[in-house]
N, C-alpha and C positions, 0 to 999 in steps of 0.2 A: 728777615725781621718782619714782626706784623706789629702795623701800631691800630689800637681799638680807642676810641676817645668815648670817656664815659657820659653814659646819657646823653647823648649832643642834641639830643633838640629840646629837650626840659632845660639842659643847663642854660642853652643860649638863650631861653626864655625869661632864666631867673640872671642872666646877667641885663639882658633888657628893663627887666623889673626885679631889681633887688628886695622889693618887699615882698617877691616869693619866696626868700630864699628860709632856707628852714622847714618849708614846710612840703605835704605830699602834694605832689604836681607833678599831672602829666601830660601827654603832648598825644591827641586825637580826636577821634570823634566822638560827643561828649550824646547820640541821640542813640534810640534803641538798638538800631546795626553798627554802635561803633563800634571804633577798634581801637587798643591802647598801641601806641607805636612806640614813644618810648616816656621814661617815667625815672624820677630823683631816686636816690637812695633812702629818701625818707617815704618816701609812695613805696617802695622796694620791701621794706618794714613788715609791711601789710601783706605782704605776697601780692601786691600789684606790680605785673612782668608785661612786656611787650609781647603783640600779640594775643594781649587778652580781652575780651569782650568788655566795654565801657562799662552793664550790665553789673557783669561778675567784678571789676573793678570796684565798684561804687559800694558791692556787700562788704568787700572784704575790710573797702576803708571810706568809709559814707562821709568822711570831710575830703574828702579825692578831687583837688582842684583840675580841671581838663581845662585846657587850652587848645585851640586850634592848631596848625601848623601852618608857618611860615616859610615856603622851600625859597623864598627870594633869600632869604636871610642865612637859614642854613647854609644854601649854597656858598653865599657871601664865604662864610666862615671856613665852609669846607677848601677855597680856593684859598685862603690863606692859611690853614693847616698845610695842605699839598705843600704849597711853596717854599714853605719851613723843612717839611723832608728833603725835596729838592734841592736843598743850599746845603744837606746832606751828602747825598747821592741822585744823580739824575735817574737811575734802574727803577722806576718806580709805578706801581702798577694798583693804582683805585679798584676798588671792591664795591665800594659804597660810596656816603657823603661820608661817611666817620670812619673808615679804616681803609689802611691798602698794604699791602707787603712792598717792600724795597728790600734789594739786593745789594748789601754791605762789601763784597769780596772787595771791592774795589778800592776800598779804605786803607789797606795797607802803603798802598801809592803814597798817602798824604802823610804815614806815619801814624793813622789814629787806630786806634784798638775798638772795636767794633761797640765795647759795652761801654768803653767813654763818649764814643760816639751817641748812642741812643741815651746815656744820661742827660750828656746835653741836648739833645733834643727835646726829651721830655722837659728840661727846665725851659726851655725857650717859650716850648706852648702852653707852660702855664703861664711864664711872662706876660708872652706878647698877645695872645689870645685868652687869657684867662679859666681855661679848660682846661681837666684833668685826662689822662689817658694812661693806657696799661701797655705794654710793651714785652714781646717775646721774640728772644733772640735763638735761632735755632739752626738746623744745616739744612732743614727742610722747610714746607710750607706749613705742614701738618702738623710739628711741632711748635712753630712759630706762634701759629693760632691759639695751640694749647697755651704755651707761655705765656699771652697777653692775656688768656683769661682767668691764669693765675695770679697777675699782676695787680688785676682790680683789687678794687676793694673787698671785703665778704661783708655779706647780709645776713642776719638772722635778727629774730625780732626784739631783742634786749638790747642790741643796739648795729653798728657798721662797724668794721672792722679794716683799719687802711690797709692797703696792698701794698704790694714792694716797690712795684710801680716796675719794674723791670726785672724780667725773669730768664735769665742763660739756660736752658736745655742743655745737660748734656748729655753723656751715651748714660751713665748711670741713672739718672732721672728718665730718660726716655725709657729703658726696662723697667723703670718702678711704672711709668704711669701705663704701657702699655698690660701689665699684668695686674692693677689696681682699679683701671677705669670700664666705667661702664660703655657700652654702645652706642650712647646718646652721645659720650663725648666725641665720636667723630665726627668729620666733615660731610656734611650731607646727609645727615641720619637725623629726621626728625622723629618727630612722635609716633608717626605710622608705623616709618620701617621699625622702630625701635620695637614696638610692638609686634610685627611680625618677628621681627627676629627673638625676640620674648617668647612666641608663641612656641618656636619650637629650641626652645634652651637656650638659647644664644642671646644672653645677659651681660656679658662682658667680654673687651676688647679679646683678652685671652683665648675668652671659648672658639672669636674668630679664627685664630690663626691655626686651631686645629684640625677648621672643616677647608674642604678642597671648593677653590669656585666657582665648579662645573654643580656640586649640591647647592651649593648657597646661591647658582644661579635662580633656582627654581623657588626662592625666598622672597629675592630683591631683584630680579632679573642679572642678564649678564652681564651691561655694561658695568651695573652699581656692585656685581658681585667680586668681579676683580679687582675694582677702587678699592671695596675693602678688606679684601683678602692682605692688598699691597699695604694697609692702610695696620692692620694688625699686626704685620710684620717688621710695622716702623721705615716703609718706604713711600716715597712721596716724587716722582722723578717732576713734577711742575716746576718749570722755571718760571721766574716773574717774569709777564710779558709787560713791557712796558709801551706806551696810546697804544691800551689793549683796544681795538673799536666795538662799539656796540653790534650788537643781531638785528636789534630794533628796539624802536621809542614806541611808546605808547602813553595811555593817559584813562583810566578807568576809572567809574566810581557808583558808589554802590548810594543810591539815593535816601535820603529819611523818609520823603511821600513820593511813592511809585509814582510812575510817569502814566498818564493815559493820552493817545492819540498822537496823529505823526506832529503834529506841530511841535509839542512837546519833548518828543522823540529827538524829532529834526535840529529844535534848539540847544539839546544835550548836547548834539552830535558839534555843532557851530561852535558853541564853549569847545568840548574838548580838542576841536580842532584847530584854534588857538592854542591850546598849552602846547598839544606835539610840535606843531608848528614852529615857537619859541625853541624848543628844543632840537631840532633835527640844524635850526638854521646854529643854534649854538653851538654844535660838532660839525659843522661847517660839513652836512652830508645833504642828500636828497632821498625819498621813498621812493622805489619803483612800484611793491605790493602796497596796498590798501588794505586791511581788515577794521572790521567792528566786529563786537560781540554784544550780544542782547541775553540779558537773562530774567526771565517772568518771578510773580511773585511765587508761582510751584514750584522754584530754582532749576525748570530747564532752561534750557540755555543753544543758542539761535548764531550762528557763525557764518560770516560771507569775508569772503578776500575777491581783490583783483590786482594783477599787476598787470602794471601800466608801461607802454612802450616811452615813458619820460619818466624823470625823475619831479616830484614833487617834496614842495619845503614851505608853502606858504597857507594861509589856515583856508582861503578860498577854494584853493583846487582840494583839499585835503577837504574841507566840508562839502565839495559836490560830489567827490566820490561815494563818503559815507554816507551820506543823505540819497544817494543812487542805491546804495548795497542795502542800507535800512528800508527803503521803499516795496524791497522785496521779499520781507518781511511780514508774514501776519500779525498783526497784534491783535490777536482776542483776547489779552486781560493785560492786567497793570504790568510796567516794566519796573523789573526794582534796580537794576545794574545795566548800563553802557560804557562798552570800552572802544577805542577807536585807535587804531594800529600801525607803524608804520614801519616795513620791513625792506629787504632787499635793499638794504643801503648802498651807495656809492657816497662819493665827493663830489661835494658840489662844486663845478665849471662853471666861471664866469661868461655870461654871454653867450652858454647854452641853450636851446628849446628845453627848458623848464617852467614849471608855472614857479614862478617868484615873484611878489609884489616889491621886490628893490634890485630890478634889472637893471644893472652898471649899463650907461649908457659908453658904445666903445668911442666917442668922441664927442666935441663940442660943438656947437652950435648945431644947423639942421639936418645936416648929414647925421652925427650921431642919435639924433632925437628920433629920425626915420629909420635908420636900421633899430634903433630900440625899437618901437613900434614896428618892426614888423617879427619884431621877436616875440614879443608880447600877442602877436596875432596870430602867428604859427603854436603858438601854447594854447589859444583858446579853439583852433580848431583840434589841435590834439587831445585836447578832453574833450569835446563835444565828441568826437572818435569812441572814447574812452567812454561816455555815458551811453551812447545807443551800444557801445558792445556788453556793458552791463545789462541794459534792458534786454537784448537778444538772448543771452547767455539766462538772467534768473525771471525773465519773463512777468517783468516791472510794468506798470500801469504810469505809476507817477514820479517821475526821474525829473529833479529840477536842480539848480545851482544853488548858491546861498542866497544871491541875492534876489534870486527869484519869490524867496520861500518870507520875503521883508523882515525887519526888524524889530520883532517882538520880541521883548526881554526874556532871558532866560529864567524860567521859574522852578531851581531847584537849587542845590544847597550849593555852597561855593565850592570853588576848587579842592581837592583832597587826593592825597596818595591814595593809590587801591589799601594800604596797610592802614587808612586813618577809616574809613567808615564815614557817613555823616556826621553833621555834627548837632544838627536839629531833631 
């Protein structure tokens, strides 16, 4: 099963504020590099789709309300959709904040049939949470997907047209849509490949499964050529993995007025090192690697990693690495994008050599307060470690900590998904 929840971040906007409702609104960055992320069905009208430039958003529909986005709030939402599949079936595996597949087999145990199952799910979440969603019940993943996005609603510009809201896949439908659809409708096949695969005939799913994909490697490379050779043939062998874990957290963001000079630089780096921070410590893991990435206003683009013999989760050790890896950095003109990275995950141990700013003291009174404290001191020489082997390594001048570098306010746009853009 794939459940898709429509529009979730416009709608949760318009249930915060009911007097948007009705109208086009959408959820990004409303300034010249933004980006629409996501948008009503009445924005939808207009040919305003996620992913589109704020820009071209605003020609197509010049009353196009943008709103910022809220990921406190989304999140909010998104852990109580989860929870509602959960009380489902436990097999369940997030994709996003708005969709995840669950694996139903396990339903017959209680007696329920798999598409009364998913009705009432759907009715739950527009109960309990007030949001619409689309649902594909299928044997695969790949059908499942398709399913849910036949379920929506349809858009065209005379008006919306409601979905079924849940859609059974079966073998006969799976042969209509693999011999009717286009290459766009598979998984992983954006605008690029579809275009390449356009470029030499290969227009629809059908025409896939007639080439071998040892050719079709030399298209889309090999990994993506066998996905979809499998993928044309209506096979799909993905099981839902369920606490699928992250690769890595990051946090990037594409400025409205370029950045000049490290101050500036540095303070990017300190914001974003807070958000990862939030993050890493909320899947209860640590960074071993470090990256940022820097991109100018030419759009090249400037990349350092380190990993570190500890694990990192707090925004301090997370902003002296960055601010060490950015220092090695020329900046001869404006920056328009900084990302700051954090990979090579583990779990995070309590009362490990980590830099953490909320290190469990392991007892009470002074005994516990002294082995904290000396926990806390083996972390700061471990990054002091960790910053002269950055300096030796990209041959840095000026390598300092956060709090080195003071407290000067961050002077650039607020927080934003890499997918929202600025919003100024």
């Amino acid at each position: 099963m794939h459940v898709d929840l429509d529009a979730f971040f416009a709608s949760v906007e318009v249930l915060d504020d009911p007097a948007l409702r009705g109208l086009p609104l959408a959820v990004g960055g409303a300034g010249e590099r933004g980006v629409i992320a996501s948008a009503t069905y009445e924005a939808r009208r207009y040919g305003v789709r996620s992913g589109m430039s704020s820009i071209i958003a605003r020609r197509h529909c010049p009353e196009l309300i943008i709103r910022p986005g809220r990921f406190d709030r989304y999140e909010e939402y998104s852990r109580r959709f989860r929870a509602l599949v959960e009380d489902l079936t436990p097999r369940v595996e997030p994709i996003g904040l708005d969709e995840l597949f669950a694996d139903l087999r396990g339903l017959h145990r209680l007696g329920i049939r798999p598409l009364d199952g998913a009705r009432a799910l759907r009715r739950r979440i527009r109960d309990e949470l007030s949001l619409e969603c689309g649902i594909g019940l299928a044997r695969n993943k790949l059908f499942a997907k398709l399913g849910s996005r036949r379920a929506k609603p349809r858009v065209a510009a005379e008006g919306v047209t409601p979905g079924p809201g849940v859609v059974v896949v079966d073998r006969v439908t799976e042969a209509r849509w693999l011999d009717e659809l286009g290459v766009e409708a598979l998984w992983g096949v954006g605008p690029a490949t579809a275009e390449r695969l356009r470029r030499v005939g290969l227009r629809r799913v059908r025409d896939l499964a007639s080439v071998d994909a040892s050719d079709l490697a030399g298209v889309v490379g090999p990994a993506m050529a066998v996905t979809l050779a499998a993928f044309a043939r209506g096979e799909d062998p993905r099981e839902v993995m369920v606490d699928r874990a992250p690769k890595s957290i990051g946090h990037d963001q594409t400025f409205a007025v370029s950045l000049r000079g490290r101050e500036e630089v540095a303070a990017a780096i300190r914001h974003h090192a807070g958000v990862v921070a939030r993050a890493l410590r909320q899947e209860g893991v640590v960074a071993r690697t470090i990256s940022i990435q820097i991109r100018f206003d030419d759009r090249t683009s400037v990349s350092r990693s380190q990993t570190l013999p500890f694990g990192v989760d707090d925004a301090t050790g997370l902003a002296a690495v960055g601010e060490a890896l950015a220092a090695s950095v020329p900046l001869g003109q404006a920056v328009r994008l900084i990302g700051l990275y954090g990979s090579g995950l583990v779990a995070r141990v309590r009362n490990a050599v980590q830099l953490a700013l909320d290190v469990d003291e392991p007892g009470e009174g002074r005994g516990g307060a002294v082995e904290a404290s000396r926990v806390r001191q083996a972390a700061g020489e471990a990054l002091r470690d960790a910053l002269d082997e950055i300096r030796e390594r990209f041959g840095s001048d000026a390598v300092a900590t956060g709090a080195d570098l003071g407290e000067e306010g961050l002077r650039v746009a607020r927080r934003r998904e890499r997918a929202f853009g600025p919003d100024q």
